[in-house]
C-alpha positions in Angstrom: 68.5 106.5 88.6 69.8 107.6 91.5 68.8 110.2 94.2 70.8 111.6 97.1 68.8 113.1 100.3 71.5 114.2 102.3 75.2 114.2 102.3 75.9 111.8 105.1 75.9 107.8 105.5 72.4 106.1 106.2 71.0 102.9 105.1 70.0 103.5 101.5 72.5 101.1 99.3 73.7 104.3 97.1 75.2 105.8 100.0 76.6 102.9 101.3 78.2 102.3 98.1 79.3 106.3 98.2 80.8 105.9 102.0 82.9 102.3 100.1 84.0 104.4 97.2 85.2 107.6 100.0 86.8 105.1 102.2 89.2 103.3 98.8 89.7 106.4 97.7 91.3 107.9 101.1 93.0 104.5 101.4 94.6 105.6 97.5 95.7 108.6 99.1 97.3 107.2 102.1 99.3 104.8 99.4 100.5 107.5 96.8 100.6 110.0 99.3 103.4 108.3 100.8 105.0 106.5 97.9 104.7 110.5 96.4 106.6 111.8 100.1 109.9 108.5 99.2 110.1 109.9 95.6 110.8 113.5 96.5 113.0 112.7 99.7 114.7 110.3 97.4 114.6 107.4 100.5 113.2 103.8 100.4 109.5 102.9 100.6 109.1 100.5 103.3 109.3 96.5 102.3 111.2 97.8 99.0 115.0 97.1 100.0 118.2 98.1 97.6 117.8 97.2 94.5 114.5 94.9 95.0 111.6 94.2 92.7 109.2 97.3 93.5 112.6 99.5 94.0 113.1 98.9 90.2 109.9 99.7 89.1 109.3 102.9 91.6 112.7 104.0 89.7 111.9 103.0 86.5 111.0 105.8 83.5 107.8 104.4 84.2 107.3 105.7 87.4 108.3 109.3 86.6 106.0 111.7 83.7 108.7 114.2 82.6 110.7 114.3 85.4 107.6 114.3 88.0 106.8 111.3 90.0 103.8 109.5 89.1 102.7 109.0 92.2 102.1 112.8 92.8 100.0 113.0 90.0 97.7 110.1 91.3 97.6 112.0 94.4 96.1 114.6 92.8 93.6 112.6 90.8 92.3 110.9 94.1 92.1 114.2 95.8 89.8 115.8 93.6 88.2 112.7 93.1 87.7 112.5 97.0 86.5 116.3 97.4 83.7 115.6 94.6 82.5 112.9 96.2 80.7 115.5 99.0 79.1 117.4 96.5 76.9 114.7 95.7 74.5 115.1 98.6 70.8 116.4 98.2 71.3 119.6 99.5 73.9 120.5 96.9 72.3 122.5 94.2 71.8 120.2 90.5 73.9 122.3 88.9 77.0 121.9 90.7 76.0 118.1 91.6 76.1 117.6 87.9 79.3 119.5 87.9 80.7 116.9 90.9 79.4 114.0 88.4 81.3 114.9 85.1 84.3 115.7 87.2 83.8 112.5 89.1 83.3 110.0 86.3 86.4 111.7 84.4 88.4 110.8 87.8 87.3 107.1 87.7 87.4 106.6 83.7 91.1 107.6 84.6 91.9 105.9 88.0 90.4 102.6 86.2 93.0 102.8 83.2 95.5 103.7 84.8 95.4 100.8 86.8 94.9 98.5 84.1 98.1 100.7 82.3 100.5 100.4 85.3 99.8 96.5 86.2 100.1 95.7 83.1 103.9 97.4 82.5 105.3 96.1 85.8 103.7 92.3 84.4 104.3 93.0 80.5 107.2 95.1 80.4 109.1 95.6 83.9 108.6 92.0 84.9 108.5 93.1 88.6 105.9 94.3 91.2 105.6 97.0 93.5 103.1 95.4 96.3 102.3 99.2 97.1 101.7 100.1 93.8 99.2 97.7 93.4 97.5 97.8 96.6 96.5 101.5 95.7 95.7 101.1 91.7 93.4 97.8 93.3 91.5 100.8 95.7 91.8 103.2 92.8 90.0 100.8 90.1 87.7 99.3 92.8 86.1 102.6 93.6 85.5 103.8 90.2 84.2 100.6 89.2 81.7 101.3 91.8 81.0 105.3 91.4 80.6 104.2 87.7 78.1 101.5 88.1 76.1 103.7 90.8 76.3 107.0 88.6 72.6 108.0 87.4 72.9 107.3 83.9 69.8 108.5 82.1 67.7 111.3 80.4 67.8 115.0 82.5 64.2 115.0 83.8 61.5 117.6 82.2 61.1 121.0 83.3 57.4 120.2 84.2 59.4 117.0 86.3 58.5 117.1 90.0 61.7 116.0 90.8 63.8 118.6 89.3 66.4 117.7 91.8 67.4 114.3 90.7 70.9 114.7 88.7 71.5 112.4 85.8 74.4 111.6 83.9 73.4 111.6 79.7 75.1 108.0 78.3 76.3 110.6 75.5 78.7 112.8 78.2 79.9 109.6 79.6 81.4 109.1 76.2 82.7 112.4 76.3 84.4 111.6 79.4 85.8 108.3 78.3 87.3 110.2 75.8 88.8 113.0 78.0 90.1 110.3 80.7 91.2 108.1 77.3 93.2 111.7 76.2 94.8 112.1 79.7 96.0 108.6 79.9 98.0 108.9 76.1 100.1 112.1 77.5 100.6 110.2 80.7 102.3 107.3 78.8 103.8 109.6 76.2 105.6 111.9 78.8 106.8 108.2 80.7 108.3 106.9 77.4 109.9 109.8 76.9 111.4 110.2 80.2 115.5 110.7 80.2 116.3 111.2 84.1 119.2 109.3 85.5 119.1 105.9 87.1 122.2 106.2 89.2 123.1 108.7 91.8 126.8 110.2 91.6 128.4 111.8 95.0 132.2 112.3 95.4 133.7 111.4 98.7 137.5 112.5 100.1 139.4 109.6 98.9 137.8 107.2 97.0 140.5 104.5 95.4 144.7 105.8 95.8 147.2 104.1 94.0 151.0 103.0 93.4 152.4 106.2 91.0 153.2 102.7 88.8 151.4 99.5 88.2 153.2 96.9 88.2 151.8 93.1 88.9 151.4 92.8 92.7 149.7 96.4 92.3 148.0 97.4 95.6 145.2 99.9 96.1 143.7 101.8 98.6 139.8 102.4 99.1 138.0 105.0 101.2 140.7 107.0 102.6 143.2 103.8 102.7 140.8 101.9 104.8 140.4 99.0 103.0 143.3 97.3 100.5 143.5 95.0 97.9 146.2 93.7 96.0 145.1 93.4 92.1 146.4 89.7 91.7 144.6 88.6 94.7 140.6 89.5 93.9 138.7 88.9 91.2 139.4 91.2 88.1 138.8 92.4 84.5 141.3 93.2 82.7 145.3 93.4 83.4 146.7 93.9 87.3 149.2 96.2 85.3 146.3 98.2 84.0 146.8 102.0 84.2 143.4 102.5 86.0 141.5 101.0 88.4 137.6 101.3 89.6 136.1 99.1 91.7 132.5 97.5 91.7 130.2 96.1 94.0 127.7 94.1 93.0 125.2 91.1 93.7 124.6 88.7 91.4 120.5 88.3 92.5 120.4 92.6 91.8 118.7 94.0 88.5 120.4 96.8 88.4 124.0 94.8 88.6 122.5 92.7 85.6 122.5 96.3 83.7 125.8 97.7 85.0 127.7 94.0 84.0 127.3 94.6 80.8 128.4 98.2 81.0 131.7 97.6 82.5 132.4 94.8 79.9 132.0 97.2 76.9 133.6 100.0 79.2 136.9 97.3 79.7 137.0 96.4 76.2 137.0 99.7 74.7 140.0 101.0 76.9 141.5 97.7 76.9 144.9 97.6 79.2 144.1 101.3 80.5 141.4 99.8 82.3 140.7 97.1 84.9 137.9 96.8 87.0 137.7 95.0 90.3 134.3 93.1 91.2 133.4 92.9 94.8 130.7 90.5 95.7 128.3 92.1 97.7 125.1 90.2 98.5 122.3 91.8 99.8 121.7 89.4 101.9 121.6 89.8 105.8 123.0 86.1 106.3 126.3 87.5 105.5 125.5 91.7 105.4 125.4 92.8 108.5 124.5 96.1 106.6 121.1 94.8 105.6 118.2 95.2 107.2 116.3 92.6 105.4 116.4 90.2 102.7 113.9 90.7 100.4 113.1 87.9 98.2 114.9 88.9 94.9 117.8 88.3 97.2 117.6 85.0 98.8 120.4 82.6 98.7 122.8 86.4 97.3 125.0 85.3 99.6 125.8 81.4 98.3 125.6 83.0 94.7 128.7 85.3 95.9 130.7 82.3 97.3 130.4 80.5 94.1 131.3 82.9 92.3 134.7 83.6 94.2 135.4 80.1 94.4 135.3 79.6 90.8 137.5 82.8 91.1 139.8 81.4 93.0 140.3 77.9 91.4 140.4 79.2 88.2 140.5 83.1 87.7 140.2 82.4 83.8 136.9 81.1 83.9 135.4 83.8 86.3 134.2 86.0 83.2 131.8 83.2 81.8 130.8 82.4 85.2 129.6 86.0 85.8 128.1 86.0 82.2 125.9 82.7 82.8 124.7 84.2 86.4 124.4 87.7 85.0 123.5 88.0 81.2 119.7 86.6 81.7 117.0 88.8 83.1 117.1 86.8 86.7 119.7 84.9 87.7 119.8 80.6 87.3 118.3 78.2 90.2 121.5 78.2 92.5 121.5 74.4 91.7 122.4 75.3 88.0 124.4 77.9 88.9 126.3 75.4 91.0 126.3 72.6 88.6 127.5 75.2 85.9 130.5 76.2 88.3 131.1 72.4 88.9 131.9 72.3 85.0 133.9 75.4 84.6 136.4 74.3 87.3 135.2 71.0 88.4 133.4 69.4 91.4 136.1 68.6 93.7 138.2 71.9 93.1 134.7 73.8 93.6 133.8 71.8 96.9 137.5 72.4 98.0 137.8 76.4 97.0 134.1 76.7 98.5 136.0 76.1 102.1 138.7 78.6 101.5 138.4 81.3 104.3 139.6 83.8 101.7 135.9 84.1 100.0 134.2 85.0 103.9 137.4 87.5 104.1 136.3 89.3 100.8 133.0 89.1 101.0 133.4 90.9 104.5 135.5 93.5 103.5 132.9 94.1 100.0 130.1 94.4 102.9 132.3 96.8 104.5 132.6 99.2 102.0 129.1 99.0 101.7 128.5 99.8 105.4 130.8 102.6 104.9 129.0 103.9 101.5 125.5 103.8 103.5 127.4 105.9 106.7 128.7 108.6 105.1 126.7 109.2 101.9 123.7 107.5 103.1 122.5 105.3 100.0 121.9 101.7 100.0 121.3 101.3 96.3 123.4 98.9 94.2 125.7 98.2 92.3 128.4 100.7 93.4 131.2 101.7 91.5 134.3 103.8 93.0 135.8 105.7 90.1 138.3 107.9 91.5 137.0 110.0 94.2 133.8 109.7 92.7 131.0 107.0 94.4 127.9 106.2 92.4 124.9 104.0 92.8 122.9 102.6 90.3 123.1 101.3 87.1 123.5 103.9 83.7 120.7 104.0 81.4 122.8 105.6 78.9 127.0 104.0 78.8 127.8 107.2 77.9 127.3 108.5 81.0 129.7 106.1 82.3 132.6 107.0 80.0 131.7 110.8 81.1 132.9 109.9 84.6 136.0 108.0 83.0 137.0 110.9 81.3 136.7 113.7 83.9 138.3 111.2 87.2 140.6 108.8 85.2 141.5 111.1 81.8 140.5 107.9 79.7 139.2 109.3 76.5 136.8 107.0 73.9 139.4 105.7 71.3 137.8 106.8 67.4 
């Protein structure tokens, strides 16, 4: 049992256990607070680069309850969790300190699962961590671990009680708040699951990709306005350099979010067949060779030697480029660059890979891939990856639904879904 004096910090263990539990619970604030403010602005959280582990699981359906960020409505769990902590003090009536209590333990019961709940998607499901998101569901479960544990569980004293004052917490209500917190928690992971917002960001610039009125096979197009060309037979492509249409992708092999969009442009190609090629740019997110980067986060380390394989095999054997990019980009993570070298050793062999690997033609592309993603961050001011030019239309991200990728086929290209 528990009594509080006075609302204010002093040497009794309770309310140094109450200032512990105010002090994680304002540091949960600061975190979701702020991971709440990047979700609305639609910017980066800091130490969460393009396309990084926590930037994948802040825009995951995970992170978002029917639209709403997550994060805003832990912000508004810690808050009132916060504000009932100073109606525990011993000049606060017993009525509305027992009010503060029911309140309070509901807030923790909640904070407590939904730490265990979020951890264990990004480890279970997500297979990536968000350092942020941890650091505030560790100050989240920490303090109601401890307003739990120093709650005055017991029997209400006696009316004939000379101390009438003391609040306690009946073991059968705490049951009744489990349940309520266990309640909130289901239609918190029911409203995730069911979440259908979009994963990439669509914005249409001036002059996205111009074109020959004919293809033909040296088939030349023009990017951005006609800063940038490429001549089809001289990068790497799916599908035919006569194709009638052309989109252009950039893409790191160490991104997630490329892994997704891979496989989207392979089913996309195959379905329109020689009405469609698709140009793949290289572009690591890496600041050895990005000048555009900021920083390399670890996801991406060594993006940049996995690019230079990959347009070496490219360029030594342009037929074998496809199952290069499916051993890199089919698994969940990409291959130990060791593998991923000794696998492009076999595709084309060691001595044509060592020699292709010197070629100045694979720093040329990879500049000019960097450069239209300079150009992308500039003037539409998004860093996310991949990025795919479809007419004079620019969008970042991967699909969660393909469908929405043959939407933006059909309305910049005219290519229709064949029954």
């Amino acid at each position: 049992m528990v009594e509080f004096k006075q609302n204010s910090c002093s040497d009794v263990p309770s309310f140094r256990a109450l200032c512990i539990v105010r002090s994680l619970v304002a540091g949960a604030i600061a975190l979701t607070g702020y991971l709440a403010w990047a979700a609305i602005r639609g910017g980066a959280v800091l130490g969460c680069g393009a396309s990084s582990n926590c930037d994948q699981v802040l825009k995951s359906k995970w992170g978002y309850w029917f639209g709403i960020p997550v994060s805003l409505i832990a912000l508004v769990v810690y808050g009132t969790f916060l504000v009932g902590t100073f109606w525990l003090g011993g000049n606060v009536p017993p009525r509305k300190k027992r009010f503060a209590w029911n309140v309070l333990i509901v807030c923790a019961f909640v904070a407590f699962g939904a730490a265990l709940w979020f951890v264990g998607l990004q480890l279970a499901v997500l297979h990536r961590i968000c350092p942020l998101c941890l650091a505030a569901h560790a100050c989240g479960l920490s303090a109601a671990a401890m307003l739990i544990w120093q709650a005055p569980h017991g029997n209400p004293p006696q009316q004939s009680s000379p101390n009438k004052s003391i609040v306690n917490v009946n073991w059968r209500w705490t049951r009744n708040h489990f349940l309520v917190a266990a309640a909130a928690l289901t239609v918190l992971g029911f409203g995730q699951s069911l979440d259908r917002r979009q994963t990439q960001l669509a914005k249409r610039v001036p002059t996205g990709i111009a074109a020959e009125p004919r293809p033909k096979p040296d088939w030349q197009i023009q990017i951005l306005d006609g800063q940038f060309q490429l001549k089809l037979g001289e990068v790497p492509l799916v599908g035919r350099t006569d194709a009638k249409h052309v989109i252009v992708c950039l893409l790191d092999y160490t991104c997630f979010a490329c892994r997704v969009m891979h496989g989207q442009l392979l089913e996309a190609q195959a379905t329109y067949a020689n009405d469609l090629a698709i140009v793949i740019l290289p572009t690591p997110l890496d600041l050895s060779c990005n000048p555009a980067v900021k920083q390399t986060y670890p996801a991406h380390v060594n993006a940049c030697e996995f690019a230079r394989i990959g347009l070496a095999v490219w360029r030594a054997e342009p037929t074998a480029f496809g199952r290069f990019g499916d051993f890199v980009l089919a698994p969940e993570s990409p291959p130990p660059l060791r593998e991923t070298r000794r696998f492009a050793a076999q595709l084309v062999g060691e001595q044509s890979l060592e020699q292709r690997l010197h070629d100045p033609w694979i720093e040329d592309l990879i500049k000019t891939g960097t450069a239209i993603y300079q150009q992308n961050l500039t003037k539409l001011g998004n860093e996310s990856m991949p990025q795919l030019i479809i007419g004079t239309n620019v969008t970042f991200g991967a699909f969660r639904q393909i469908d929405r990728l043959y939407g933006l086929l059909a309305d910049h290209l005219g290519l229709k879904q064949k029954p």
